[in-house]
ChimeraX commands (.cxc) that place a marker at each C-alpha (Angstrom):
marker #1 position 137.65,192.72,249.72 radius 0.5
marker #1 position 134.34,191.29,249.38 radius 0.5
marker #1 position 132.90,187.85,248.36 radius 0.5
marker #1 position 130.89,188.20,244.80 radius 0.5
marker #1 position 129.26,185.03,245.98 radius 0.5
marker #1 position 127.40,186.31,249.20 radius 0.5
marker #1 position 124.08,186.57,249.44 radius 0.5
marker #1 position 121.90,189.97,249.39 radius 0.5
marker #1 position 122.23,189.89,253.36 radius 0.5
marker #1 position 125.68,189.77,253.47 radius 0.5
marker #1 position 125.64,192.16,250.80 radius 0.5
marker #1 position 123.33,194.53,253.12 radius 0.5
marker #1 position 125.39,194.23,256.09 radius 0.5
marker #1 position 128.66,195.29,254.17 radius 0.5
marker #1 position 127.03,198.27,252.64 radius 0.5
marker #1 position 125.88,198.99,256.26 radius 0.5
marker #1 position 129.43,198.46,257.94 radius 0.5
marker #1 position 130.88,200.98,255.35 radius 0.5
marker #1 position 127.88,203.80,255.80 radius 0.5
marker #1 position 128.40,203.58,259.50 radius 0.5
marker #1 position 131.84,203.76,259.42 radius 0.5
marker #1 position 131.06,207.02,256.72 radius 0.5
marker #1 position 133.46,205.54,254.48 radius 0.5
marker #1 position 131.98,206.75,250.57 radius 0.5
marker #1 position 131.24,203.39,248.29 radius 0.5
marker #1 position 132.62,204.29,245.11 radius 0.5
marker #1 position 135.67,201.51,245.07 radius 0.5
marker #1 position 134.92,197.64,245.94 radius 0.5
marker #1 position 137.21,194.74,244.95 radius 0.5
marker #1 position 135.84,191.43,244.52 radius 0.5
marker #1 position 137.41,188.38,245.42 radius 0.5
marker #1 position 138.43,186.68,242.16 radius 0.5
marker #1 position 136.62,189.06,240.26 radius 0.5
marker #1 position 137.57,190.31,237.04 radius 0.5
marker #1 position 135.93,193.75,235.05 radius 0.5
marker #1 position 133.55,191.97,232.98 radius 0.5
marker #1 position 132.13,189.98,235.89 radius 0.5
marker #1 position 132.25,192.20,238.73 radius 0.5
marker #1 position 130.01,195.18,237.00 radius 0.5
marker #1 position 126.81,193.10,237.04 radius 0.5
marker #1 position 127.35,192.08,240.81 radius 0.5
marker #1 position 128.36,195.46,242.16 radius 0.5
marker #1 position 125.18,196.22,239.86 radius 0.5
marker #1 position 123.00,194.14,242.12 radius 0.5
marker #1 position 124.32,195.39,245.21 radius 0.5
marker #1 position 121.45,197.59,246.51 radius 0.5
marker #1 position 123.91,200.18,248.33 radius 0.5
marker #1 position 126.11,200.47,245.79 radius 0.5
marker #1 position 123.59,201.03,242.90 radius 0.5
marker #1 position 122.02,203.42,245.13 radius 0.5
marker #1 position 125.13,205.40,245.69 radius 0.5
marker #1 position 125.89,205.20,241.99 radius 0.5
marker #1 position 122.70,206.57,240.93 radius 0.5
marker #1 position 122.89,209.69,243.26 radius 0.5
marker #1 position 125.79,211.15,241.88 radius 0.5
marker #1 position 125.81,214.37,239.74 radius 0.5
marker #1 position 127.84,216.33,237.98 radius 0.5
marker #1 position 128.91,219.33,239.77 radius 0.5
marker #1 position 128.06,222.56,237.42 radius 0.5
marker link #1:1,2 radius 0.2
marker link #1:2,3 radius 0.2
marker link #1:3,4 radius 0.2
marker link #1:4,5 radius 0.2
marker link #1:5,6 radius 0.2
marker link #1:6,7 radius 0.2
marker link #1:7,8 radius 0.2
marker link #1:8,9 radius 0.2
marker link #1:9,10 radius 0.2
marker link #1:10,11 radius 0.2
marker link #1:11,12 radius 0.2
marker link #1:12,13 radius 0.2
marker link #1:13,14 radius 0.2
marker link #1:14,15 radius 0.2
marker link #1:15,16 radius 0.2
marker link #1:16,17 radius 0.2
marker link #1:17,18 radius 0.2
marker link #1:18,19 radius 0.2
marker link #1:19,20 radius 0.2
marker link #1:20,21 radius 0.2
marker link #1:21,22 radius 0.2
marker link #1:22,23 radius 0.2
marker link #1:23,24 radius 0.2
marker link #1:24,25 radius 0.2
marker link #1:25,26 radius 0.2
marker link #1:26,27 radius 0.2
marker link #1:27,28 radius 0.2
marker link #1:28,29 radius 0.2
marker link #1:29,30 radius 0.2
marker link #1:30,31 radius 0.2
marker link #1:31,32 radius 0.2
marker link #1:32,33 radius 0.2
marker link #1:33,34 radius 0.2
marker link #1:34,35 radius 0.2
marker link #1:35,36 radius 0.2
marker link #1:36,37 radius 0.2
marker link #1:37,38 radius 0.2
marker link #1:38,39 radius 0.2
marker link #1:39,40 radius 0.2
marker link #1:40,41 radius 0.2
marker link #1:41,42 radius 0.2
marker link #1:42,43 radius 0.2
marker link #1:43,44 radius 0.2
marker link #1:44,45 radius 0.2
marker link #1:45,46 radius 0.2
marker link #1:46,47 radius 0.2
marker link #1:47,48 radius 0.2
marker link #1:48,49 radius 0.2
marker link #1:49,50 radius 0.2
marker link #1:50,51 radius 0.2
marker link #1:51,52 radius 0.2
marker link #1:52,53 radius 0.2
marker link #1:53,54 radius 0.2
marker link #1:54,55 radius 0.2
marker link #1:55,56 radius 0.2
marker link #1:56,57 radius 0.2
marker link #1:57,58 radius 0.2
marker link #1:58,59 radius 0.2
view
């Protein structure tokens, strides 16, 4: 579960934990998050958004 209140470097160093441990990011929970106030956090996670916008649609 992660804090929606840490900082970008915190932030970083999760996204890094998870790629080293070559776990996929496509589910996060946020501590006393809710739907419409997690999107625009997970949003501004650099790791995440990057992961989200290299996905495709398998033909």
């Amino acid at each position: 579960m992660w804090d929606s209140h840490s900082t970008p470097e915190q932030f970083d160093a999760l996204v890094k934990a998870t790629v080293d441990q070559k776990a996929p990011i496509n589910y996060t929970v946020f501590k006393d998050g809710n739907h419409m106030y997690t999107w625009s956090v997970a949003y501004n996670i650099e790791g995440i958004r990057d992961w989200l916008f290299s996905q495709t649609k398998e033909k």
